[in-house]
N, C-alpha and C positions, 0 to 999 in steps of 0.2 A: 440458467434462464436467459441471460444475456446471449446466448449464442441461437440460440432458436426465435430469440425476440431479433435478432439480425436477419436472423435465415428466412425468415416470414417475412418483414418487413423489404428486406437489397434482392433476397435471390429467388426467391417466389413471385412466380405470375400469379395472375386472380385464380384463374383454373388448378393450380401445383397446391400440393400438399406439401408442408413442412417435413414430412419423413420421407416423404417421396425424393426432394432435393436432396436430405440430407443421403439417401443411398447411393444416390447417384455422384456426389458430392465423395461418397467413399469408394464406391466403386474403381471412379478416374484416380483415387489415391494410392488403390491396392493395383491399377495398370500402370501407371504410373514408375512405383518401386520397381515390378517385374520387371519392366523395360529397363533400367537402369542396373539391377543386379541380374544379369542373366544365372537361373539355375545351373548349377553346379552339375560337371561330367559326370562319369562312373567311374572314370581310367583316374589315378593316382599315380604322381610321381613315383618311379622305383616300384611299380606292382604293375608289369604290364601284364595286357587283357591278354592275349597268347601264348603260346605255349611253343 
């Protein structure tokens, strides 16, 4: 409760919806990770792709 009672009160405008922020709020979390752990190749050490 406490954390929606923040999110309502600090990060919502008059106009914003509580779940609204909170998506957006996850969203920049999950861009966020990506950007920092770039997805993983195909190619493996010692298995190369050719032939």
């Amino acid at each position: 409760m406490t954390v929606i009672r923040f999110t309502k009160e600090i990060l919502t405008d008059e106009h914003e919806d509580v779940a609204d922020v909170l998506h957006q709020l996850e969203a920049t979390g999950i861009e966020q990770a990506m950007e920092a752990r770039p997805a993983p190749t195909d190619t493996h050490p010692g298995h190369p792709t050719t032939l």
